[in-house]
NUMI-342708 format. One record per residue (C-alpha): residue number from 1; residue in three letters; x, y, z. Coordinates in nm, 2 decimals. Example, Ala and Ser with C-alpha at 12.3 -4.5 7.8 and 13.67 -1.06 7.14 Angstrom:
BEGIN
ATOM   seq   type       px       py       pz
ATOM     1    ala     1.23    -0.45     0.78
ATOM     2    ser     1.37    -0.11     0.71
***
This chain:
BEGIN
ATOM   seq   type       px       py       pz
ATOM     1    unk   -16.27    13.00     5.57
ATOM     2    unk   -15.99    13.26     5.57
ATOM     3    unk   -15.91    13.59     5.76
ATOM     4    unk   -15.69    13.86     5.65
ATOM     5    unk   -15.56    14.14     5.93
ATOM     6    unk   -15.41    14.45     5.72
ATOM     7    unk   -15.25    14.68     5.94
ATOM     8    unk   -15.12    15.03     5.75
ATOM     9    unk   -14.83    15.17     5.96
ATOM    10    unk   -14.76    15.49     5.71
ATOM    11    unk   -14.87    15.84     5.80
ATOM    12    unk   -15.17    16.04     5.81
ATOM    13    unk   -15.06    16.26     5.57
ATOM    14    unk   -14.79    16.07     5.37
ATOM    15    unk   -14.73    15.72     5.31
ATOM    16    unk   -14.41    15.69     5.46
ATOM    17    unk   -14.36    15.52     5.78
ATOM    18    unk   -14.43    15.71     6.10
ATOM    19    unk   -14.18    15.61     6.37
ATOM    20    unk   -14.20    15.67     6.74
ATOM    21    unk   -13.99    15.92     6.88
ATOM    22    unk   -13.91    15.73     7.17
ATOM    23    unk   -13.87    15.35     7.06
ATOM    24    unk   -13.78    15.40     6.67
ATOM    25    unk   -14.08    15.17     6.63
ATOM    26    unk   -14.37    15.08     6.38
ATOM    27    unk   -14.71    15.31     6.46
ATOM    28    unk   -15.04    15.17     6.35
ATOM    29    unk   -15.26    15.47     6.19
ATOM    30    unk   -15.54    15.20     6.04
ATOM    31    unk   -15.60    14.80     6.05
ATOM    32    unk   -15.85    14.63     5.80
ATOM    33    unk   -15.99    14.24     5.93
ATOM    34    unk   -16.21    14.03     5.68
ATOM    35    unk   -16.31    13.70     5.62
ATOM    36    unk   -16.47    13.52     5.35
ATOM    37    unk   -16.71    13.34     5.61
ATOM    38    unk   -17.10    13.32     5.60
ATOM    39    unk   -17.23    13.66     5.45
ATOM    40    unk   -17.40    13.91     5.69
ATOM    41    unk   -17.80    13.84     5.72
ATOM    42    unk   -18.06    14.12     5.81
ATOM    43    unk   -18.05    14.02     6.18
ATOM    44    unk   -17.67    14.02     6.18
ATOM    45    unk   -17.68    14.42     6.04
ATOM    46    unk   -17.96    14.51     6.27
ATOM    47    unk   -17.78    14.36     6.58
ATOM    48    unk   -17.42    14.51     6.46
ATOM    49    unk   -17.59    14.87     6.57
ATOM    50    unk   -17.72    14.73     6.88
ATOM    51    unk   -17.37    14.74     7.04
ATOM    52    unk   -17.42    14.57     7.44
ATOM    53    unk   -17.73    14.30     7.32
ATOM    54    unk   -17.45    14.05     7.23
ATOM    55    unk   -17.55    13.68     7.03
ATOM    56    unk   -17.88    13.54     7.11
ATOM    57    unk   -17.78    13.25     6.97
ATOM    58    unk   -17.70    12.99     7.29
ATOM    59    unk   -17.47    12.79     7.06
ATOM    60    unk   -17.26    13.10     7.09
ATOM    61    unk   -17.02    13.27     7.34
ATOM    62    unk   -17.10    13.60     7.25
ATOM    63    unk   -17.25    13.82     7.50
ATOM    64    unk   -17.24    14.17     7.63
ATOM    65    unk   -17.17    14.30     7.32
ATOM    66    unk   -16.80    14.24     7.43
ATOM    67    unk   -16.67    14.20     7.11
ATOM    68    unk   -16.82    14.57     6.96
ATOM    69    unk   -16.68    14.70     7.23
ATOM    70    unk   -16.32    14.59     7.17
ATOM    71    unk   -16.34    14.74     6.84
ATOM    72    unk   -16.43    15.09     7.00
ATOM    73    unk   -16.17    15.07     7.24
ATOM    74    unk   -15.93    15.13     6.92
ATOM    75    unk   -16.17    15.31     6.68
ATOM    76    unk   -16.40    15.59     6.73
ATOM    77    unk   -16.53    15.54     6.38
ATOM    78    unk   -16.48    15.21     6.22
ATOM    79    unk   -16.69    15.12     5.90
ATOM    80    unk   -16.78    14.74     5.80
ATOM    81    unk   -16.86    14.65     5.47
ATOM    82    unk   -17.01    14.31     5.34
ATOM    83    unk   -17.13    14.22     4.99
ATOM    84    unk   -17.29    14.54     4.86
ATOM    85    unk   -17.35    14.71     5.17
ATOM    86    unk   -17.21    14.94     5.44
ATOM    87    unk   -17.25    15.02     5.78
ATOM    88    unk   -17.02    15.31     5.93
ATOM    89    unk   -17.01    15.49     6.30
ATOM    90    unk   -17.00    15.83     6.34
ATOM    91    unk   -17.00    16.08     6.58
ATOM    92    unk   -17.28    16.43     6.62
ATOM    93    unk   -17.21    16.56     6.94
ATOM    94    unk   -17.22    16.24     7.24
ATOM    95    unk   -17.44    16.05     7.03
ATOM    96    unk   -17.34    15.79     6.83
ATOM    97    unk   -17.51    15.76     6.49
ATOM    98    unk   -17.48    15.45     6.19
ATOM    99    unk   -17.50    15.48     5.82
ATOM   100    unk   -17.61    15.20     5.60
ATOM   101    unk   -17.53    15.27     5.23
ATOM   102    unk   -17.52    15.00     4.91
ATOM   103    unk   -17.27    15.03     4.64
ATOM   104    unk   -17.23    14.83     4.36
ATOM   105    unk   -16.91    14.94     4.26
ATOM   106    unk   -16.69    14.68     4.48
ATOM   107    unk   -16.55    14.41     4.28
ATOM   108    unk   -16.65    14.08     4.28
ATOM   109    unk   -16.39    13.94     4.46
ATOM   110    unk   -16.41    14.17     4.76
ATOM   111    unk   -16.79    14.09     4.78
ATOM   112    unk   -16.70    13.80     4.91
ATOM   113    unk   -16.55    13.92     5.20
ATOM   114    unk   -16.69    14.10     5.54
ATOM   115    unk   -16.46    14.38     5.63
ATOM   116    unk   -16.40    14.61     5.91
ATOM   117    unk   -16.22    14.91     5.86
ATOM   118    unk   -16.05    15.07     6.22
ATOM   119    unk   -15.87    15.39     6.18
ATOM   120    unk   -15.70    15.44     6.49
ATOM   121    unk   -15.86    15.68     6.73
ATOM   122    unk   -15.48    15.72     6.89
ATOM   123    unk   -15.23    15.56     6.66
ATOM   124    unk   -15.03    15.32     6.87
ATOM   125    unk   -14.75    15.11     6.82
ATOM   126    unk   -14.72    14.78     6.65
ATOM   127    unk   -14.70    14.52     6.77
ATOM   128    unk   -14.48    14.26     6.82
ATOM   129    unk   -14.56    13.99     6.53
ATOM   130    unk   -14.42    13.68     6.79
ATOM   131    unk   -14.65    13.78     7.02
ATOM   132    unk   -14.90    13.86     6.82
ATOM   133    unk   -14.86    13.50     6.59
ATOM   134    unk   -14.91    13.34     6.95
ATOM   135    unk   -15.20    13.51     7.02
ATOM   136    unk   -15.32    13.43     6.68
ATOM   137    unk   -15.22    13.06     6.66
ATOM   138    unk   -15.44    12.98     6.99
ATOM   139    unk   -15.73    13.15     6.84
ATOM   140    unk   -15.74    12.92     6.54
ATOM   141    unk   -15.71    12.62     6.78
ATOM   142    unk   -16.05    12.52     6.79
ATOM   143    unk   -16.21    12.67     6.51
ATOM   144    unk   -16.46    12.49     6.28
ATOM   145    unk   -16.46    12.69     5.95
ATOM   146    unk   -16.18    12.90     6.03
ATOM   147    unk   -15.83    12.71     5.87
ATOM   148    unk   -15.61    12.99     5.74
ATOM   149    unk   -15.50    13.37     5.90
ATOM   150    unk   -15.26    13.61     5.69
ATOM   151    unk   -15.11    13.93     5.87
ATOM   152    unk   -15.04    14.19     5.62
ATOM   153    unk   -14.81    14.52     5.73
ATOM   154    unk   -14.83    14.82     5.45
ATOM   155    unk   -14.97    14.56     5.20
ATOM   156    unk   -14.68    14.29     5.25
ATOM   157    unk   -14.77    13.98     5.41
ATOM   158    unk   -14.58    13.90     5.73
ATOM   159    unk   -14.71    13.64     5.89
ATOM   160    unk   -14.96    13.32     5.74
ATOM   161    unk   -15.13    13.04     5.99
ATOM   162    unk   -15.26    12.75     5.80
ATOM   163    unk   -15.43    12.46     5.99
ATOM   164    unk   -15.51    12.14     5.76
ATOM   165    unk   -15.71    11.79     5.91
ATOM   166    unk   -15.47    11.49     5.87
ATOM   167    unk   -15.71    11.26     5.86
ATOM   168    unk   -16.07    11.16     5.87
ATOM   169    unk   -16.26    11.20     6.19
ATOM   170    unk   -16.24    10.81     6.40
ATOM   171    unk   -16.45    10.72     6.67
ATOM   172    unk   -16.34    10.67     7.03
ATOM   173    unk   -16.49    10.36     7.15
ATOM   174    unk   -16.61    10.30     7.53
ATOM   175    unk   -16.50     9.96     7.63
ATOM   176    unk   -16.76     9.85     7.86
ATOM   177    unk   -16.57     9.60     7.99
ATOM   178    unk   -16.26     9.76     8.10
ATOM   179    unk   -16.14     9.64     8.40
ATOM   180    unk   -15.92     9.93     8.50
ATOM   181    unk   -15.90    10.08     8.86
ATOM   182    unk   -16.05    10.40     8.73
ATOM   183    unk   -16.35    10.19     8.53
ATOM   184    unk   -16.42     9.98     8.86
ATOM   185    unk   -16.46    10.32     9.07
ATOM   186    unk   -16.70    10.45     8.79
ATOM   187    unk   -16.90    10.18     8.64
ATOM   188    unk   -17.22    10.19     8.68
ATOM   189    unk   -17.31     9.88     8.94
ATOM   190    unk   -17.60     9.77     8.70
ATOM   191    unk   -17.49     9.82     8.36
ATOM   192    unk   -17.08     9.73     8.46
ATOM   193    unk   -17.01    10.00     8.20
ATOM   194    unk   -16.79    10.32     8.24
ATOM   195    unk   -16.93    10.65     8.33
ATOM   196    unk   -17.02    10.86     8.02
ATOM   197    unk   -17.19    11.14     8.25
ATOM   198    unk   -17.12    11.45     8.51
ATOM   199    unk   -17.14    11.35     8.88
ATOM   200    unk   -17.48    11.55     8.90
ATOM   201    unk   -17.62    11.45     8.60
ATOM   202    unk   -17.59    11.79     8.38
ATOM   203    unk   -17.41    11.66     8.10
ATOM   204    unk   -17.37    11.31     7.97
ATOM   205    unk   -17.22    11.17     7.59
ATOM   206    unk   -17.56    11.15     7.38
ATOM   207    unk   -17.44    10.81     7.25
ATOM   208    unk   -17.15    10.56     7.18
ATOM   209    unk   -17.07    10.75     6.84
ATOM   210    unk   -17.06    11.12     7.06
ATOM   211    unk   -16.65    11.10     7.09
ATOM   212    unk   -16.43    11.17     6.79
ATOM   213    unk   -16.05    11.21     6.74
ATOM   214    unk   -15.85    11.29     6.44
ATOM   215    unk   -15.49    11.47     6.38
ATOM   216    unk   -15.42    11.80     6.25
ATOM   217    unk   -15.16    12.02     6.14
ATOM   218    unk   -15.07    12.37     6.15
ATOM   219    unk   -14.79    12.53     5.97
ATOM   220    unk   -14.64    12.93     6.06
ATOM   221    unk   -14.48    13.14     5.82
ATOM   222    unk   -14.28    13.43     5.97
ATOM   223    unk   -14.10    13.65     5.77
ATOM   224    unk   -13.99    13.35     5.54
ATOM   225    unk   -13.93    13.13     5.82
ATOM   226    unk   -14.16    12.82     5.85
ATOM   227    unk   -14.23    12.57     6.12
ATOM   228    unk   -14.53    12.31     6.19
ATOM   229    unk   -14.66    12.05     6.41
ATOM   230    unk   -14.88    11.82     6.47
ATOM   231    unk   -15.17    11.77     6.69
ATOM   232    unk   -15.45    11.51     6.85
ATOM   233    unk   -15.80    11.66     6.85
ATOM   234    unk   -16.07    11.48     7.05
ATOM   235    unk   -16.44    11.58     7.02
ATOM   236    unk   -16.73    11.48     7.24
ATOM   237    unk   -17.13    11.60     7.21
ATOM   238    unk   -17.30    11.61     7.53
ATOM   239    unk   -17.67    11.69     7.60
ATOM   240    unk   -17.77    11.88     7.90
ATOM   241    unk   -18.03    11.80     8.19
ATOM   242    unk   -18.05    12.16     8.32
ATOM   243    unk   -18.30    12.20     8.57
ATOM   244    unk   -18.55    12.43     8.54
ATOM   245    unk   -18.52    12.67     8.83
ATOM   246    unk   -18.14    12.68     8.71
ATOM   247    unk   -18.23    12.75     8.33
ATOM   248    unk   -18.36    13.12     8.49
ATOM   249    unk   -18.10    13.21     8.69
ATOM   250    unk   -17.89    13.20     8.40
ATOM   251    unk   -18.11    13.27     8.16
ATOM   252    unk   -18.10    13.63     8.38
ATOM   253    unk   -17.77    13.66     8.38
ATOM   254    unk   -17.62    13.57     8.07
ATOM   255    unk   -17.94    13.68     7.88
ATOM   256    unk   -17.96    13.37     7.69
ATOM   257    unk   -18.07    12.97     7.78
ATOM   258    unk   -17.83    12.74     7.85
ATOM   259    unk   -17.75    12.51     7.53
ATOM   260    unk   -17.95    12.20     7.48
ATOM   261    unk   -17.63    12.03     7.38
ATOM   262    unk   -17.24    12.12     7.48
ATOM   263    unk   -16.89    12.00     7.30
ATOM   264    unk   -16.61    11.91     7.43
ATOM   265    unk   -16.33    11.96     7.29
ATOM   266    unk   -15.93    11.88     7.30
ATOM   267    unk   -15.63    11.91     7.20
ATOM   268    unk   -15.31    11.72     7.31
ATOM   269    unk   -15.00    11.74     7.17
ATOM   270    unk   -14.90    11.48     6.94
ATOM   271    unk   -14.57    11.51     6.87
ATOM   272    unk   -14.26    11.78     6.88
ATOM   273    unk   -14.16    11.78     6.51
ATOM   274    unk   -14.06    12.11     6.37
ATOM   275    unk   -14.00    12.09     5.99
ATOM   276    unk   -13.63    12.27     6.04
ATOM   277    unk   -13.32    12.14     6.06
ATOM   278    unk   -13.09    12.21     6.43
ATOM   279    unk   -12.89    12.48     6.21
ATOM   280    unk   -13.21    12.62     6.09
ATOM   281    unk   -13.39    12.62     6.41
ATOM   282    unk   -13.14    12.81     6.64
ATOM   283    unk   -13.23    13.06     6.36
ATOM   284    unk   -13.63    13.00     6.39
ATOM   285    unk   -13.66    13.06     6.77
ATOM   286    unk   -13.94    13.31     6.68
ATOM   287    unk   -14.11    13.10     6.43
ATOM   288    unk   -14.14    12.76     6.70
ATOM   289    unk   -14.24    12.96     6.95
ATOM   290    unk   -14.54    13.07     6.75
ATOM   291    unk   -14.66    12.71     6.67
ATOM   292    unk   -14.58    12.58     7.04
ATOM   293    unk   -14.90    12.71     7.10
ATOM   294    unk   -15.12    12.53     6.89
ATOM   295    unk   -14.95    12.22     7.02
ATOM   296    unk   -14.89    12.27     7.41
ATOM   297    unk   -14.62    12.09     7.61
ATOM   298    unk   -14.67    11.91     7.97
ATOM   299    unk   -14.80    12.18     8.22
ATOM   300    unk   -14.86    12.46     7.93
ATOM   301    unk   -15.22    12.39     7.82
ATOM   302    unk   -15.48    12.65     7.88
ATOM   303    unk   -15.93    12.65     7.92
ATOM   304    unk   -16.08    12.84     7.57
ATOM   305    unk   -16.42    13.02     7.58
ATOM   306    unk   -16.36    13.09     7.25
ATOM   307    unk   -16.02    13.26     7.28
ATOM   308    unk   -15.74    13.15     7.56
ATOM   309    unk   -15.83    13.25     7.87
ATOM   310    unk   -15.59    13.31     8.19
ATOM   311    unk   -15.67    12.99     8.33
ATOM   312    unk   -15.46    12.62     8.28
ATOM   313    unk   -15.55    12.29     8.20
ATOM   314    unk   -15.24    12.17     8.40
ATOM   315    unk   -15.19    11.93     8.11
ATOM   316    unk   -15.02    11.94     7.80
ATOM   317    unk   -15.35    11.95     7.64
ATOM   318    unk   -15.55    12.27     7.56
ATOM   319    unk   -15.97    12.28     7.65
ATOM   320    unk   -16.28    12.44     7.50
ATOM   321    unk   -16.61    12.40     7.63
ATOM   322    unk   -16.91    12.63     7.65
ATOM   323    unk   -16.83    12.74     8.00
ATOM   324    unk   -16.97    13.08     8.15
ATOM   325    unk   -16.71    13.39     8.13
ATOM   326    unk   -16.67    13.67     8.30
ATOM   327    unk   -16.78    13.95     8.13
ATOM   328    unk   -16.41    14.04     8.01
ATOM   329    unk   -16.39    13.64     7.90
ATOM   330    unk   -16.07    13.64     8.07
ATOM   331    unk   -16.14    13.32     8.30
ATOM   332    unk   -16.47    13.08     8.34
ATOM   333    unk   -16.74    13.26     8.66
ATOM   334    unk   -16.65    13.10     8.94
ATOM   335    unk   -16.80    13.40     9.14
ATOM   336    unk   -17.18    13.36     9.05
ATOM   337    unk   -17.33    13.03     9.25
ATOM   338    unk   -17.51    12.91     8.95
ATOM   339    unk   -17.27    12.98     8.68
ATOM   340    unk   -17.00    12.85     8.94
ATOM   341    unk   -17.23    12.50     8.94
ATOM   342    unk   -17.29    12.44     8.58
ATOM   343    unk   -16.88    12.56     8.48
ATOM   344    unk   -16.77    12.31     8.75
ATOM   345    unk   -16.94    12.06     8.66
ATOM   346    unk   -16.88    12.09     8.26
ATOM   347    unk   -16.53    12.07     8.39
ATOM   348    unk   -16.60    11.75     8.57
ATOM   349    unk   -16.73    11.61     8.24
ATOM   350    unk   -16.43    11.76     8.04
ATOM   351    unk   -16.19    11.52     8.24
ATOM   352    unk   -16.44    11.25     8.21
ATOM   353    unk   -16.38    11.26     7.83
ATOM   354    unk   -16.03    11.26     7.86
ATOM   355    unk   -16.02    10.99     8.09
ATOM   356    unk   -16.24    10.77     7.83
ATOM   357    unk   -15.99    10.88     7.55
ATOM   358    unk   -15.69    10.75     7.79
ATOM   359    unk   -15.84    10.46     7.82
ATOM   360    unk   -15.93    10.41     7.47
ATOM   361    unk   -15.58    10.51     7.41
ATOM   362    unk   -15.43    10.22     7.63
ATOM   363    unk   -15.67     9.96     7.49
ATOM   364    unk   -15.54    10.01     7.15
ATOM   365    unk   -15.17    10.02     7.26
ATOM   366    unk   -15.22     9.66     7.39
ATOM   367    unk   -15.42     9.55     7.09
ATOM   368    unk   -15.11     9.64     6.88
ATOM   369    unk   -14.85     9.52     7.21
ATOM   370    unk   -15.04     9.17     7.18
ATOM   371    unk   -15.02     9.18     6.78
ATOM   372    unk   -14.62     9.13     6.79
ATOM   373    unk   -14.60     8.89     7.07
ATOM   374    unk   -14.55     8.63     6.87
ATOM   375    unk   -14.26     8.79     6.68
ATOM   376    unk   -14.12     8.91     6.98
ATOM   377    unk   -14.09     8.55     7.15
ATOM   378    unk   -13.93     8.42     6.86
ATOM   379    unk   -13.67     8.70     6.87
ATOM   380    unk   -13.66     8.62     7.26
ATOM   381    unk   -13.58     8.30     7.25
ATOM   382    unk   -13.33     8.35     6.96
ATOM   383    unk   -13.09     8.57     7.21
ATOM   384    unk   -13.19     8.32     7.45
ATOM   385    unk   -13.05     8.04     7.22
ATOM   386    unk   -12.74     8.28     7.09
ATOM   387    unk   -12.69     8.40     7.51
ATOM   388    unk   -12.64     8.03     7.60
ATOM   389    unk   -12.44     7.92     7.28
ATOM   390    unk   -12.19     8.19     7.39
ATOM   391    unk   -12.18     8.11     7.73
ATOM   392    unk   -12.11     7.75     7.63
ATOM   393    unk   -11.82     7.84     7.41
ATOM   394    unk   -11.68     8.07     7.69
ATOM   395    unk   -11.68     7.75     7.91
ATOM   396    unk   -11.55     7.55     7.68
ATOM   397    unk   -11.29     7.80     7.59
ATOM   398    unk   -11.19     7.87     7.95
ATOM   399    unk   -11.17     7.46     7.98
ATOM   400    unk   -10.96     7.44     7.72
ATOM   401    unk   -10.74     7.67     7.88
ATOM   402    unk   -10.73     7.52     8.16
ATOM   403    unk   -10.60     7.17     8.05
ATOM   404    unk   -10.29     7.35     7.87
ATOM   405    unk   -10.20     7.49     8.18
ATOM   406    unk   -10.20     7.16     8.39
***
């Protein structure tokens, strides 16, 4: 899927560009987001005018209606139109009101797409397209259908994120008989195999086949300048063993169940590879620091509930899970006892996973270490042959020498 962000800087009145008495900068009057995703349904139409009810679906993070909201908090009347039909916002009096019309006079193509039109209830100014490219790079991190975002500024494109698999998704195999310090502390004393589940037994891998890895790419365009990297995804499916007095309290707060299943999902940088030359990128200092963020560096990887939140991994790896938000989806709850139980301990299971990959990862270094040992010995032993050759004809040399003198 694709998403297009149209942002019209010109004037109310004419279509040159307004600029800000102050800064000389950019201001925004309207912004247009679509995508050509899955086509609105009846539910999704009838729940678009129910602003705070949020996604019943527990799959989802939506909640609160958090996401309707944001849109208000830039648009007093915005207007959304998908396939032949159209919902806009207006005002009578304090109340707010919705209009649904159909037309068939879109085209074809645009029928395709879902749309939301934002005039700007205050125009404000734009902003800055690094920033902005950051913020925008992160989002598309874990995204399943999502691969491609264009930012368009009075109809000329600016900025293009384009995210492309590598390869075909491998598995991650758990070697039972690992015999690391980390396995012997976890292994289960009957089974001698390493521990695939959360220390109180919420969440565990459904089977051998639950963790995945593959690479991917991602490529920025800013402004004509490119850049791109590449990163390791890991994947792991885990079912749930809520209890039931703890299915209710959340079920009361977050309005939903808990899922029956959770992913887990990472990404580690796997190299530092900008496709630039050392002239080019002194020039593209904007353009890598867009695409740093899809693949972080040691210490710079941050938690997503669906978008980057405030809070770090530590790592140089980036982590989504379903974990609970706060209500501005700014950081997981910590502050609610039961959401603070089930976000901790999806959190155990998080490094659980990437322990398992580590160790996956170090089993298959040594596989492919033990492959060339018997190259390497050969080459060993012919510097050890060459080392002692030349030390022999240095002592016969110095001998030599030696003799003449006497």
């Amino acid at each position: 899927a694709r998403a297009d962000a149209s942002t019209t800087t010109s004037g109310r009145k004419t279509p040159s560009v307004m600029q800000s008495q102050h800064a000389r900068k950019e201001i925004v009057t309207s912004v247009t987001y679509r995508n050509n995703g899955l086509p609105f349904r009846p539910q999704d139409w009838s729940r678009l005018k129910k602003i705070a009810e949020g996604n019943p679906d527990e799959s989802k993070i939506g909640a609160f209606g958090v996401g309707a909201y944001t849109m208000f908090s830039i648009c007093e009347e915005p207007m959304v139109l998908c396939g032949n039909a159209a919902l806009a916002f207006f005002w009578k009096g304090d109340a707010l009101w919705t209009k649904t019309i159909t037309t068939s006079d879109r085209p074809n193509e645009d029928q395709a797409w879902t749309s939301f039109v934002l005039p700007s209830r205050d125009p404000y100014v734009m902003p800055d397209l690094v920033d902005f490219g950051e913020f925008l790079c992160a989002s598309l991190t874990f995204t399943k259908c999502l691969s491609e975002i264009r930012v368009y500024v009075n109809k000329e494109r600016r900025l293009s994120i384009v995210k492309t698999p590598l390869q075909e998704p491998t598995m991650v195999k758990i070697n039972s008989k690992n015999n690391s310090s980390w396995f012997s502390w976890t292994a289960n004393a009957n089974k001698g195999s390493a521990s695939t589940e959360s220390p109180n037994g919420l969440f565990a891998l459904r089977d051998d086949q639950s963790l995945i890895e593959k690479l991917y790419h991602i490529q920025v365009e800013l402004d004509g300048n490119v850049a791109a990297v590449t990163a390791r995804y890991l994947s792991a499916v885990a079912r749930t063993n809520i209890p039931a007095d703890m299915t209710r309290r959340m079920e009361r707060v977050t309005k939903k169940k808990p899922p029956s299943k959770v992913e887990v999902q990472i990404f580690l940088s796997h190299d530092q590879t900008i496709n630039a030359d050392d002239t080019r990128l002194r020039k593209d200092r904007d353009v890598r620091r867009i695409v740093k963020s899809f693949s972080p560096r040691i210490g710079e990887g941050r938690i997503f509930i669906g978008f980057r939140t405030s809070q770090t991994t530590g790592l140089a790896a980036h982590l989504a899970a379903p974990f609970v938000p706060t209500v501005e989806r700014e950081a997981m709850d910590l502050q609610d006892q039961t959401l603070r139980i089930f976000n901790l301990e999806l959190l155990d299971f998080a490094g659980i996973v990437m322990r398992l990959t580590l160790e996956h990862s170090m089993v298959a270094l040594g596989i492919d270490y033990e492959k060339g040992a018997s190259a390497r010995r050969q080459i060993e032993m012919k510097h050890s042959r060459e080392a002692q050759e030349a030390e022999l004809e240095k002592k016969m040399r110095n001998d030599g020498e030696n003799d003449e003198l006497s």
